[in-house]
C-alpha positions as CSV (number, residue, x, y, z in Angstrom):
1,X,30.7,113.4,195.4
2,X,30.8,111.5,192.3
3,X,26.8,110.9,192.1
4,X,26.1,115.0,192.8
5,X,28.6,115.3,189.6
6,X,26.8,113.2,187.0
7,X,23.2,114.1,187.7
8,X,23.1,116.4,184.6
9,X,24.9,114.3,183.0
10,X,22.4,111.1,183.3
11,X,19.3,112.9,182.7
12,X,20.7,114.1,179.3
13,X,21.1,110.5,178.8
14,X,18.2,108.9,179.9
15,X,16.0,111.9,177.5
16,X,17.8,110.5,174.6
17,X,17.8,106.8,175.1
18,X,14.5,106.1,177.1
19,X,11.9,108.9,177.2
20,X,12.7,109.9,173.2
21,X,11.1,106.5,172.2
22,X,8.0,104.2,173.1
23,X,9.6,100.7,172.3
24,X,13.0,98.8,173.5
25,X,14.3,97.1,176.7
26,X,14.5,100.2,178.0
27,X,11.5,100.1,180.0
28,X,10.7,97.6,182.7
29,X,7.2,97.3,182.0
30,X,4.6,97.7,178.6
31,X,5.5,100.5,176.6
32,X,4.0,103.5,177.8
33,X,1.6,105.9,175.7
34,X,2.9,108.8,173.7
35,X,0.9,111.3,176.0
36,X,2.9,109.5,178.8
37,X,6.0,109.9,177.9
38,X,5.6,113.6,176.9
39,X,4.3,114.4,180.6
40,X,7.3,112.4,181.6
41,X,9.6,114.0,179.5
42,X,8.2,117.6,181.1
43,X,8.5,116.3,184.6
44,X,11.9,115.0,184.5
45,X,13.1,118.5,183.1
46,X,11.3,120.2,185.8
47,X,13.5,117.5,188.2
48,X,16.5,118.5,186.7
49,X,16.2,122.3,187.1
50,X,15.1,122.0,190.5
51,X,17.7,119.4,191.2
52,X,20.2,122.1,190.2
53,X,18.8,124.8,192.4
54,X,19.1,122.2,194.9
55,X,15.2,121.5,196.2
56,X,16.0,118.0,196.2
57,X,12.5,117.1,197.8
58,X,10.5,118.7,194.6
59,X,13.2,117.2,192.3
60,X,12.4,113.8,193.9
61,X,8.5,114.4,193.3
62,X,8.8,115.0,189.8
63,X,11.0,112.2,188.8
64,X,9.2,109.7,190.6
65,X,6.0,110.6,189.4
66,X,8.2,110.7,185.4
67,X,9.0,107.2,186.4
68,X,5.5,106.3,187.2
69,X,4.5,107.2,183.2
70,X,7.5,105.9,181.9
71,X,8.8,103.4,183.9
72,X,12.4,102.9,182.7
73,X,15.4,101.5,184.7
74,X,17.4,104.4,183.8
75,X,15.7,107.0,185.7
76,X,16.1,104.9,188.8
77,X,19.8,106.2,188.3
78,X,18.9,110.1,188.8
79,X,16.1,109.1,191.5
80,X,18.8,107.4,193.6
81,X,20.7,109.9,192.9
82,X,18.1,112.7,194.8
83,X,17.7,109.8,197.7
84,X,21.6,109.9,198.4
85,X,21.7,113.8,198.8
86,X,18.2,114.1,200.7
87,X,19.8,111.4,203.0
88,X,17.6,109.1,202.4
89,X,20.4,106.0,202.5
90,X,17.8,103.4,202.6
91,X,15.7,104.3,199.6
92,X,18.9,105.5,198.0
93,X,20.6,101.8,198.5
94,X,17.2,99.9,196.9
95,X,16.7,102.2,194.0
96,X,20.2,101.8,192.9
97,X,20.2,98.2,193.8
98,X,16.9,97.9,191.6
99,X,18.6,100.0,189.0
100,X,21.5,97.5,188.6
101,X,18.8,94.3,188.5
102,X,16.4,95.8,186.0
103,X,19.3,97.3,183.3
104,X,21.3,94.0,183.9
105,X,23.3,94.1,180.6
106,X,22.3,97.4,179.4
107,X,24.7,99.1,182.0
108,X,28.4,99.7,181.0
109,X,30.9,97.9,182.9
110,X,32.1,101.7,184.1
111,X,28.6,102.6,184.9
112,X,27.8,99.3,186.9
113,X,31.0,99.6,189.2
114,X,30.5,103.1,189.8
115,X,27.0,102.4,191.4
116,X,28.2,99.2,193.0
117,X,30.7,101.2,194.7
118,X,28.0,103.5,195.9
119,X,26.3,100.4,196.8
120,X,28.9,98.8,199.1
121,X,29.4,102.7,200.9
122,X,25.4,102.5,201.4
123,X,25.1,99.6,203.3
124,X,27.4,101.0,205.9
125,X,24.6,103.7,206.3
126,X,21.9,101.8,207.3
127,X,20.6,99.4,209.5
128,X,17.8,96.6,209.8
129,X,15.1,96.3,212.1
130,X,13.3,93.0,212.2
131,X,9.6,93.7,213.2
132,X,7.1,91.4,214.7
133,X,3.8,92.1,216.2
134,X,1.8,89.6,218.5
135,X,-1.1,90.1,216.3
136,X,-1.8,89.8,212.2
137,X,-3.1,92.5,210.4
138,X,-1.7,95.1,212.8
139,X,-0.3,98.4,211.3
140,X,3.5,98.9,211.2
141,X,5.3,102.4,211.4
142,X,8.6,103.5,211.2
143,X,9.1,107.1,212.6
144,X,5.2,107.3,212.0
145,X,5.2,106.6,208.6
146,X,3.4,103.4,207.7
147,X,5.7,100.4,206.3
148,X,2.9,97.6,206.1
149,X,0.8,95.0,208.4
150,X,2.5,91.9,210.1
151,X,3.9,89.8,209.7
152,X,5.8,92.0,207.2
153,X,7.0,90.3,204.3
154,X,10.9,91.5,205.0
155,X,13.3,93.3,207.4
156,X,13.0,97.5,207.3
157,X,16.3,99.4,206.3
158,X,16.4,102.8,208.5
159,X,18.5,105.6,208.9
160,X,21.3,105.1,212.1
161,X,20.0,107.0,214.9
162,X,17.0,107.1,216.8
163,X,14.0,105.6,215.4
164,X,10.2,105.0,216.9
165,X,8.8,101.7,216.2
166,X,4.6,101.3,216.6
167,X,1.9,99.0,215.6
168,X,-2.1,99.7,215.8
169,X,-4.9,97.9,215.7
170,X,-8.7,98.3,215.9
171,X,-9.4,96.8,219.2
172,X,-6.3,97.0,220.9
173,X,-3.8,99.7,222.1
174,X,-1.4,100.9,220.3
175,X,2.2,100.3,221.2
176,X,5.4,102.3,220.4
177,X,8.9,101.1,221.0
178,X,12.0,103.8,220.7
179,X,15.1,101.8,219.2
180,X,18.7,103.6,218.8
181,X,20.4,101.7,215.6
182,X,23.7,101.8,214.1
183,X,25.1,101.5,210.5
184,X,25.0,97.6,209.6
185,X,23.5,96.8,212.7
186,X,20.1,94.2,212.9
187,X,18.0,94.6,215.7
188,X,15.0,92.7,216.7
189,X,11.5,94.8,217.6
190,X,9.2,93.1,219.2
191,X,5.9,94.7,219.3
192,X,3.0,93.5,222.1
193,X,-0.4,94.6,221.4
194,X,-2.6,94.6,224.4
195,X,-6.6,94.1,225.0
196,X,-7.7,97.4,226.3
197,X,-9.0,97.5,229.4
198,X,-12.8,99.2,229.9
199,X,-15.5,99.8,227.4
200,X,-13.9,101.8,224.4
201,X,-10.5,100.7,224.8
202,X,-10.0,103.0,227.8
203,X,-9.6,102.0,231.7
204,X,-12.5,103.3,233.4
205,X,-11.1,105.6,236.5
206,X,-12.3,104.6,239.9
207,X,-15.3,106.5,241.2
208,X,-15.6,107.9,244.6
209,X,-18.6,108.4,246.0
210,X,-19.3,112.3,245.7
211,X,-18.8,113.2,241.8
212,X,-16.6,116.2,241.3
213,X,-18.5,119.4,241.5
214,X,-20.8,117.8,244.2
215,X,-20.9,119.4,247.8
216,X,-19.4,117.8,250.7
217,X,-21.6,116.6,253.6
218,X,-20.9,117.4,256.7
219,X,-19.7,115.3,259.3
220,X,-21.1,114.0,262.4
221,X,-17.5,112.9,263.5
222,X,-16.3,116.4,264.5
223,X,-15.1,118.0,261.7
224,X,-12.7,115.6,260.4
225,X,-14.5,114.9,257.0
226,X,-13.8,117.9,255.3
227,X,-9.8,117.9,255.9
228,X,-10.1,114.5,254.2
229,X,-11.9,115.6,251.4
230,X,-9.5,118.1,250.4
231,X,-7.0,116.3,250.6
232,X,-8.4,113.9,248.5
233,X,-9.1,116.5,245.8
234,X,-5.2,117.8,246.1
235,X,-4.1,114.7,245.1
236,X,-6.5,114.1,242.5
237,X,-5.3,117.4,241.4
238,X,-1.9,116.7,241.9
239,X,-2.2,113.4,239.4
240,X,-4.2,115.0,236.7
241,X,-1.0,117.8,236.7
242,X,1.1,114.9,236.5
243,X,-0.8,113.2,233.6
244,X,-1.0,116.6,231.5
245,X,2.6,116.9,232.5
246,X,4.2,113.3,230.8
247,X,1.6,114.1,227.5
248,X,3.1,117.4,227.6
249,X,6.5,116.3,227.7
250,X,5.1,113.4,225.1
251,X,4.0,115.9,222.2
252,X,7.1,117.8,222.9
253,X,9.8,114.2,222.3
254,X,7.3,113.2,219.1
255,X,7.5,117.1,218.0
256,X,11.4,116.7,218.2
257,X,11.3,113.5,216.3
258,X,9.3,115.0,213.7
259,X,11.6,118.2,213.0
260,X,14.5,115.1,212.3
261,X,11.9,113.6,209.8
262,X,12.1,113.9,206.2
263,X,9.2,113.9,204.4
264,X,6.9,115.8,207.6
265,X,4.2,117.7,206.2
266,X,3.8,121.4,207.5
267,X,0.1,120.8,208.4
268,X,1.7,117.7,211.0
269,X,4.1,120.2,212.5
270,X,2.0,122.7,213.0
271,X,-0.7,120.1,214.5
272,X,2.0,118.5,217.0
273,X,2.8,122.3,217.8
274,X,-0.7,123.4,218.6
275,X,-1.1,120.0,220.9
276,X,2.3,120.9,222.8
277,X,0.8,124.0,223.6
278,X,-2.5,122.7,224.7
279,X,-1.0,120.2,227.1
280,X,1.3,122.8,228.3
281,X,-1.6,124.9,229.4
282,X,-3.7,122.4,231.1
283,X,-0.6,121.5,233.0
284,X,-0.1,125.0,234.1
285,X,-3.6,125.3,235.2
286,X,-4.0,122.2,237.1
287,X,-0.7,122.6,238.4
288,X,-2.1,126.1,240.5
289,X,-5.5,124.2,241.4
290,X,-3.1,122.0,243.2
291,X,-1.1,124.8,244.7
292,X,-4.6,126.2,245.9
293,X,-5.9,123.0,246.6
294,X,-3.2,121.8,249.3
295,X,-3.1,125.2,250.8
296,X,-6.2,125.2,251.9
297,X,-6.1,121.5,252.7
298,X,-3.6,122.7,255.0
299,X,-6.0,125.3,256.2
300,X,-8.9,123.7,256.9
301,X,-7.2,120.6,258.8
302,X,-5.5,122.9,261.3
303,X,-9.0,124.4,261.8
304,X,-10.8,121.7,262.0
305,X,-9.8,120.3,265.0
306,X,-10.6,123.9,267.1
307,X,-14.2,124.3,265.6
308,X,-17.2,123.3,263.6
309,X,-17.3,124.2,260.2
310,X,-20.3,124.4,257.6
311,X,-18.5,124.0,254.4
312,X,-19.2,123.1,250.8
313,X,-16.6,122.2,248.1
314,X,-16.6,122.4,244.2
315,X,-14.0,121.1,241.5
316,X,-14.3,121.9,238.0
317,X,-12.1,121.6,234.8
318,X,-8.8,123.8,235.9
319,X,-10.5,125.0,239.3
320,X,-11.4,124.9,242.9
321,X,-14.2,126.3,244.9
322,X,-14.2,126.1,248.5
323,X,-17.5,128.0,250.5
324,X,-18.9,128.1,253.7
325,X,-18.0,128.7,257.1
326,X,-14.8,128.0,259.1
């Protein structure tokens, strides 16, 4: 590829013409100090040589932060340059699009088609979401990485593929939206923030009577309370496994979506790994309470009906107790 080619090539350059010198149209802002521009000098070596051993990601570190000393249009060139190999065709398209805008004249004619050509192949790698949220201020994230509070000033470039769309904001729940986008495709994203529901943002459960843990009474009705009762604790069993269950299966999908993500720190993969594994677990547990649970529901109302029964039942975190007298 012809920008893989000339990476060498434009950092050799850019020392001599733009990090060699503290004055000229070179740079987009105020020149830079002398201290600067020797740390930047440094860093974009260092971005070279590890551009040629092919850590793109630490290349891309170091000339950014080169650029952020000695801001010239130039080294937008060799940044856009790391973008397009890491990927990255969005941030690759608007580096290269700000490198042709800020170096306006100061580009050869050769120079300026070659990255307009790059351009033109770009925008066939990206696509546009348009994002609205029904409330100001909220936070907006793009595969988890924040992009800005609505309303957002402009459309998002992404990656094709699939990409998770969520706002937050204090006071409401959260909302995520899963989009699948193609190359020069627009698509609209339409995010709905709802009030919670409850004190604390959280729907209080229902509450039955006895509190879990709590002993049954027994019934004056000839036995048929406690068939009842266990029944009701499978199937509160039986829902918590299938809560646990869909987080489970939840962590796993946004685990997934992280091992596509550039730019995912170890520490967040090793975080969504230890919370698949936690959900896992207290799906496997609740899942034999509720094998335990039904069989002795089953039990218990075929016995019921023959005699009396003095019984007491307990539920804890992950377990079922069931004494007495049948």
């Amino acid at each position: 590829m012809m920008l893989r080619r000339s990476m060498a090539r434009s950092i050799a350059v850019a020392l001599s013409l733009a990090l060699a010198t503290t004055s000229g149209s070179a740079f987009a802002q105020e020149a830079p100090s002398k201290a600067a521009v020797e740390e930047a000098k440094q860093r974009f070596q260092r971005g070279r040589e590890l551009y040629e051993e092919n850590d793109f990601q630490a290349a891309l570190v170091e000339l950014r932060r080169a650029y952020e000393l000695a801001p010239t249009f130039r080294l937008l060139y060799d940044i856009g340059q790391v973008y397009y190999q890491l990927q990255d065709y969005p941030n690759a398209l608007k580096t290269f699009t700000k490198f042709l805008q800020d170096g306006r004249s100061e580009i050869s004619s050769q120079q300026r088609d070659e990255v307009q050509r790059e351009i033109d192949k770009l925008k066939g790698r990206v696509g546009t979401l348009r994002i609205t949220a029904s409330r100001p201020g909220a936070e907006i994230a793009v595969d988890d990485v924040p992009i800005g509070k609505a309303p957002l000033a402009e459309p998002v470039l992404v990656r094709p593929g699939r990409r998770k769309v969520g706002a937050t904001l204090s006071g409401f729940s959260p909302v995520t939206k899963t989009v699948e986008i193609a190359g020069l495709e627009a698509l609209d994203v339409s995010l709905e923030l709802a009030e919670p529901k409850g004190e604390g943002g959280v729907q209080a459960p229902e509450q039955s009577d006895a509190s879990p843990g709590a002993p049954s009474q027994p019934s004056s009705g000839g036995g048929s309370a406690l068939p009842t009762a266990m029944w009701i604790t499978t199937g509160a069993l039986a829902a918590a496994t299938t809560v646990t269950g869909v987080l489970a299966l939840t962590a796993s999908s946004d685990q997934s979506t992280k091992l596509d993500t550039m730019g995912v720190s170890v520490q967040d993969l090793q975080s969504g790994g230890d919370k698949v594994k936690t959900f896992a677990l207290a799906t496997d547990i609740l899942l034999g309470a509720t094998v335990v649970a039904a069989a002795v529901s089953v039990y218990v109302t075929v016995t019921a009906a023959k005699k009396p029964e003095t019984v007491r039942v307990g539920v804890g975190p992950g377990s079922l107790s069931v004494m007495g007298r049948f």
